[in-house]
Each structure stands twice: as structure tokens, then as C-alpha cells.
C-alpha positions in Angstrom: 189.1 102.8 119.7 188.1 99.3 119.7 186.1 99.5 123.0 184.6 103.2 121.9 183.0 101.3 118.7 181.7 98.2 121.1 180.2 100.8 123.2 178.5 102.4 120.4 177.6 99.6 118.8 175.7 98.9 122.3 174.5 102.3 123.1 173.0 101.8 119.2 171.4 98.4 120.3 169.7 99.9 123.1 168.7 102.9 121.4 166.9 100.1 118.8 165.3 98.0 121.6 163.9 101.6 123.3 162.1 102.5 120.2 160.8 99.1 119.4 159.6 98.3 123.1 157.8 101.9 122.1 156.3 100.6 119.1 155.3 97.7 120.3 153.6 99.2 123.1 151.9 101.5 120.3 150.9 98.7 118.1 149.4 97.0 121.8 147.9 100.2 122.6 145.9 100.3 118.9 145.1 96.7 118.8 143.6 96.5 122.2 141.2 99.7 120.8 140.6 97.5 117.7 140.1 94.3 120.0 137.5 95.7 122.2 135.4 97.3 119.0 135.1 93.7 117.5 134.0 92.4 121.1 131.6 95.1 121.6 130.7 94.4 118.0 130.1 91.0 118.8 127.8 91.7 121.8 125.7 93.6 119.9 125.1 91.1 117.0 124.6 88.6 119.6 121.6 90.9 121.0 120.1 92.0 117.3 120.7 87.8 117.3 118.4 87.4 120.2 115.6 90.0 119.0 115.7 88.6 115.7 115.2 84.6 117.2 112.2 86.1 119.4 111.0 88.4 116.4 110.9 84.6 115.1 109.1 83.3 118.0 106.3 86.0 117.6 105.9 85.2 114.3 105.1 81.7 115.0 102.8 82.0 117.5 101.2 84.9 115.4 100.9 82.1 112.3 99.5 79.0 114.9 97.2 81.5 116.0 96.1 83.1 112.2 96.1 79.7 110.9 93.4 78.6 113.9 91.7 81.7 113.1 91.9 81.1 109.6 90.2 77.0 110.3 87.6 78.5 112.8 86.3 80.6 109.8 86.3 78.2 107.3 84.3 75.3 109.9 82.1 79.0 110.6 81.4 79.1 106.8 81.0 75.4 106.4 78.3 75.5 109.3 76.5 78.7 107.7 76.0 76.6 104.1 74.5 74.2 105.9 72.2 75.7 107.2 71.5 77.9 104.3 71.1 74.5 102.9 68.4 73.2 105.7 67.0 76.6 105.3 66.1 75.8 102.0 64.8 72.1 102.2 63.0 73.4 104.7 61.0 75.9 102.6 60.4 73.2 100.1 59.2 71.1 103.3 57.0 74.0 104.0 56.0 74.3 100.0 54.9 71.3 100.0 52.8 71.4 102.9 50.8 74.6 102.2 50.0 72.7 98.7 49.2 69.5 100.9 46.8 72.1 103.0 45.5 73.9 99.3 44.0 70.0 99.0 43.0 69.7 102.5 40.8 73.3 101.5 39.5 72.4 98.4 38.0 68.9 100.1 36.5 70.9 103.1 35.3 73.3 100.6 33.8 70.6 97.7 32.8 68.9 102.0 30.4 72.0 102.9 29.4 72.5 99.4 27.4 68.4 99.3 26.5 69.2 103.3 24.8 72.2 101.7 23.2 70.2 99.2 22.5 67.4 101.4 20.5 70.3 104.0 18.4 71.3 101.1 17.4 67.6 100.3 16.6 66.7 103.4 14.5 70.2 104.0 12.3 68.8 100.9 12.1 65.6 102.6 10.2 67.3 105.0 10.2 64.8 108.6 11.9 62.1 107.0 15.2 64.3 106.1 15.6 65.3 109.8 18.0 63.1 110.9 20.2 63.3 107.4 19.7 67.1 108.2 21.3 66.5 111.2 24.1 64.8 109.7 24.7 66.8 106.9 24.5 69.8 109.5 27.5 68.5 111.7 29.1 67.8 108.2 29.5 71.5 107.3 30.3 72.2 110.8 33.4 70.1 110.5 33.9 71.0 106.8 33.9 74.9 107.8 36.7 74.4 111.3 38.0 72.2 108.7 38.7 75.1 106.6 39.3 77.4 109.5 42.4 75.4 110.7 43.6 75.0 106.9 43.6 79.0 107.1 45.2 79.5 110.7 48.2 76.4 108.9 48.7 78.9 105.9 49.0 81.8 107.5 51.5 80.4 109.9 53.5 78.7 107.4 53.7 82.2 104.9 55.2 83.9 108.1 58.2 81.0 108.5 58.9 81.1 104.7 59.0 84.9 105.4 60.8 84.3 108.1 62.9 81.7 106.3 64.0 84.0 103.5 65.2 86.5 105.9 67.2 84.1 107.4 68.5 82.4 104.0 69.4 85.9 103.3 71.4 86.6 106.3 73.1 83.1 106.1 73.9 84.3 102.7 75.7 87.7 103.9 77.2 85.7 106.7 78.7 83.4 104.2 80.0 85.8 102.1 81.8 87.6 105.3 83.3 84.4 106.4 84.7 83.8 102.9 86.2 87.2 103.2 87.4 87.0 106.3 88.8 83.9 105.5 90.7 85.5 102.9 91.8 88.0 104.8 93.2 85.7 107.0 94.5 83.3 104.4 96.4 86.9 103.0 98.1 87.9 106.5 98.9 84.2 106.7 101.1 84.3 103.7 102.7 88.3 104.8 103.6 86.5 108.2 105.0 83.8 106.4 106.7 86.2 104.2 108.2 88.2 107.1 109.1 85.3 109.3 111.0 83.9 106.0 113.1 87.1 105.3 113.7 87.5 109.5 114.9 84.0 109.2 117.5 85.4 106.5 118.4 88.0 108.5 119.2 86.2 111.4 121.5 83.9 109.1 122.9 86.7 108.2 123.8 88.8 111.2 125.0 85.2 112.9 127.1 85.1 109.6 128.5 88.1 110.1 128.9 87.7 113.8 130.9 84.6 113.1 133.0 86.5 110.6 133.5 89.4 113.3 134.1 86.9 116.0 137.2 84.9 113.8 138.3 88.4 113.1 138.6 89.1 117.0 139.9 85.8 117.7 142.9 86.1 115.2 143.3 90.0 116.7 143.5 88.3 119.9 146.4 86.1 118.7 147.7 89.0 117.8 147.7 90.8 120.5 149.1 87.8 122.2 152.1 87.3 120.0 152.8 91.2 120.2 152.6 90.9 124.2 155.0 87.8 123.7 157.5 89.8 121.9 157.2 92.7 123.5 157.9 90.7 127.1 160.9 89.4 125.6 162.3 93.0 124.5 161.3 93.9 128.2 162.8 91.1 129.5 160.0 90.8 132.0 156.3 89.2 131.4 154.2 92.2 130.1 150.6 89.9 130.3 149.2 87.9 132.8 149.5 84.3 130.8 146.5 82.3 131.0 146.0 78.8 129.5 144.8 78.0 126.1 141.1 77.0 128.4 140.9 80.2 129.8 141.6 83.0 126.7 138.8 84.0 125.2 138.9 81.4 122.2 139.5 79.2 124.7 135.9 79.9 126.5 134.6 80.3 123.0 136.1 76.9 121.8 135.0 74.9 125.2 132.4 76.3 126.4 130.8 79.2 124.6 129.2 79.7 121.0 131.7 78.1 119.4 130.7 74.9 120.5 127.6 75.5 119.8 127.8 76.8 116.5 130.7 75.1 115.5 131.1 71.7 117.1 129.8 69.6 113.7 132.3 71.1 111.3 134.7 69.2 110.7 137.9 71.1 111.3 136.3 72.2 114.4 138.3 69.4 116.5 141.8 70.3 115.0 141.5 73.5 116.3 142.7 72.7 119.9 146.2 71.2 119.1 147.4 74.9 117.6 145.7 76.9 119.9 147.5 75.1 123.0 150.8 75.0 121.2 150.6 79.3 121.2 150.6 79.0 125.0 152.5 76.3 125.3 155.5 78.2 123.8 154.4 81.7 125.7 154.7 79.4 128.6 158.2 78.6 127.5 159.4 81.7 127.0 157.8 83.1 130.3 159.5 80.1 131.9 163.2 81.7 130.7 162.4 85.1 131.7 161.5 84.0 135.2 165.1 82.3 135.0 166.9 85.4 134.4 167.8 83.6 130.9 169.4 86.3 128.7 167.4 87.3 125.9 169.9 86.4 123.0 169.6 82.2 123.9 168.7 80.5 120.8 165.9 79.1 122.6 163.7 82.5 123.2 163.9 82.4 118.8 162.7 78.4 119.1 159.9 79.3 121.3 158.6 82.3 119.3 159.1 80.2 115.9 156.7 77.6 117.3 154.6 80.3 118.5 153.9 81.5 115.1 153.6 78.1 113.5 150.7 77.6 115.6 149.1 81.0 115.4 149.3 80.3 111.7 147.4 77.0 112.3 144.8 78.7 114.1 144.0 81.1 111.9 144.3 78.6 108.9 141.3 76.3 110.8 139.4 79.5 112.0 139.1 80.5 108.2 138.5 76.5 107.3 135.6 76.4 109.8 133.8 79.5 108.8 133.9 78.0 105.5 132.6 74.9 106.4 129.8 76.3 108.0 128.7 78.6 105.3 129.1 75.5 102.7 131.8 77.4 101.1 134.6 74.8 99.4 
């Protein structure tokens, strides 16, 4: 009767260990789905991470080469007043020579009008006015080329100031496009800027949120570990190929991947190691009595797991204390 309740109480046992090696493998089975969304979640953040940091780039370059743009058409319009402004002493040069030449005239004119006066005297002076005749002759010769060249100096100088004012008013228009344009660049300087400014944002917060996804993996990872612990125990047979704590994937993470990178100046970043290892130093343990045949109700298989969850709950307590610290949360 005795040995009929043992075996029952056995067959019961058994029955219990079936169902949860089943749910265990279940709860595996679902993780491992969840697991490999959050990675593949994490690979694309870390691409949209990428396009955002050369979107970044771009804009850069696009602001050196606006703001060049933007100094080339201010020393443009700088140039263009100052020639409007030698364009314009210039003229008054010019003004001042065709009054200059207006003097010039009248002499040569009041010139020929004596020469004219002096021929008449010295016609009436009969043979003694023939040599002042002569002078007076060559007089309003000079007096008349005189007034000739003044003419030929007057005309030329009305066609520069004509031509002058045609150019004052194109330097004028060119001015006033080389303000606009400099406007117009000083305008897309500032949308760059703008856009560069909320693509910086958004690249702080996709990394954000990749760092947020990325703790969430790791702890599923932990997870999954623990569960394949457990679940190797109710086997009684490994049921994972143990790695060490360098060679997990919070391990390449911690050591050599992003989160050194990203992470490596927080200050609970450092403290992260000691929990992590002590997780697979106890799997390690536990795999160690398996591989000695060491029945699964020794004390020490509970031991081992304890410390396995003590330090699972220290990594996930300093996975959540560095995100903080990174985000300046207290």
C-alpha cells in the first residue's frame, strides 16, 4: 500500500517535471521569437542611426558651403558699392572737367574775338599792321583749334557720363540682386540650420530608444539564459551551448561593441562586469554537476541557481542605472 503511494507519488513527480520541461521549452520557444525582434529592432535603429549621422554630415557640408556662398555675395556686393561709388566721383571728376573745358571755350572764344579786332586794326594800319596782322592771324588760328579740341573733349566726356550712368545703374540692379541673393542665402542658412537641429534630435532620439531596446534585449537575454539554466537542470542534461560572460552578447556589447562606446563614462558602467560574470559563473557550476551525473535534488543545484538570480538582478538593476545616467535622469 505503502510502496503503491511511493510509486504514485513518483509517477506524479514525473508527470510535473514532463509538463514543466514542456513549458519551459514553450516559454524558450516564445522568448527566443521576442529576442530576435528586439535584435532585429536594434539593427534597424542602428541603420536609421547611420542615415540620420550622414543626413547630419550633408547638412554640414550644405551649411560650410551656403555660408561661403552666402560671404562670396556679400564681398560681391561690397565690390559693386564701390564701384558704384567710383562711378560716381568719377562723374563729378568728369563735371568738373567739362566746366574746366566751358572756361577753356569761353577764353578761346573772348581769344578769336581780340584776334578779330586786332586783324581789323592792323588792316587800317595799312603796311605798318602787317606783321601784327600776322600775329593776330595765327592768334585766331589757335584760338579756333583751341575751340575745336574743347568741342571734340565735350563731346567725349557727355558719352562717358552717358556711359557712366548706364553703368551706375547696372551696379545699382547688381547691388540690389546681391542683397537678395544674399538673403536668400542668409534664409536657407537658417532652414539648414533648423533641419540639421531637429535631425540632431532625432538621432538622440532613435539612439535613445535604441538603448532602451537594446537593455530590453539584454535583460531578455538573461532571461533566456536563466530559463535555459533551469530548464537543463529539469533535463538533467545541458540544453545551451555555455559561453563565457566575454562572449554573450552583452558580453561583446559590454567589451567590445556600442556599449563601450556609448556607455563607458557613466558611472555604473564599470560595476556591470562583476554581476554579469557571476550569471555564468553559477551556469558554469551547475553545468559542472550535470556533467558529474550529480542528482538533481543536491542542495547545491538550488545554491547555484540562487546566485544566478542574485546576479541577474544586479544586471538588470545597473542596466536600468546606466540608461539613466546617460539620459541625466536621477
Amino acid at each position: 500500500m505503502q510502496s503503491a503511494a511511493i510509486s504514485s507519488s513518483q509517477s506524479d513527480m514525473e508527470s510535473l517535471a514532463e509538463i514543466l520541461v514542456i513549458e519551459n521549452a514553450q516559454l524558450k520557444q516564445g522568448l527566443t521569437n521576442i529576442q530576435s525582434n528586439l535584435a532585429e529592432t536594434v539593427t534597424v535603429n542602428a541603420e536609421n542611426i547611420e542615415s540620420c549621422r550622414q543626413i547630419e554630415q550633408q547638412c554640414s557640408r550644405m551649411s560650410s558651403e551656403s555660408q561661403a556662398i552666402q560671404d562670396d555675395t556679400r564681398s560681391l556686393s561690397a565690390a559693386v558699392s564701390e564701384m558704384r561709388q567710383l562711378v560716381d566721383r568719377t562723374d563729378e571728376q568728369l563735371l568738373g572737367i567739362r566746366k574746366f573745358l566751358e572756361m577753356i571755350e569761353q577764353v578761346a572764344s573772348k581769344t578769336n574775338l581780340l584776334a578779330l579786332n586786332a586783324t581789323i586794326e592792323a588792316a587800317r594800319a595799312g603796311e605798318a599792321g602787317k606783321g601784327f596782322a600776322v600775329v593776330a592771324g595765327e592768334v585766331k588760328a589757335l584760338a579756333r583749334q583751341t575751340q575745336e579740341a574743347v568741342g571734340s573733349i565735350g563731346e567725349l566726356i557727355h558719352h562717358i557720363l552717358e556711359n557712366s550712368k548706364r553703368v551706375a545703374e547696372r551696379t545699382k540692379q547688381l547691388d540690389q540682386q546681391s542683397e537678395q541673393i544674399s538673403e536668400k542665402v542668409s534664409d536657407f542658412n537658417v532652414r539648414i540650420h533648423d533641419t540639421n537641429e531637429r535631425n540632431v534630435q532625432a538621432t538622440q532620439q532613435v539612439i535613445a530608444s535604441n538603448d532602451r531596446v537594446f537593455m530590453s534585449l539584454a535583460k531578455l537575454d538573461h532571461v533566456v539564459w536563466k530559463v535555459n539554466t533551469y530548464l537543463s537542470v529539469l533535463e538533467e542534461k545541458p540544453a545551451f551551448q555555455f559561453v563565457d560572460c566575454r562572449n554573450c552578447r552583452l558580453g561583446k556589447w559590454y567589451y567590445e561593441g556600442d556599449g563601450r562606446a556609448l556607455f563607458s563614462h557613466v558611472p555604473s558602467f564599470h560595476g556591470l562586469e562583476t554581476p554579469h560574470s557571476q550569471v555564468h559563473e553559477a551556469t558554469r557550476q551547475v553545468f559542472d554537476l550535470l556533467a558529474s551525473h550529480v542528482p538533481t535534488d543536491d542542495e547545491r543545484y538550488l545554491e547555484y541557481l540562487s546566485e544566478m538570480e542574485r546576479g541577474s538582478e544586479g544586471v538588470f538593476e545597473l542596466l536600468d542605472r546606466m540608461l539613466a545616467e546617460k539620459s541625466g535622469r536621477p
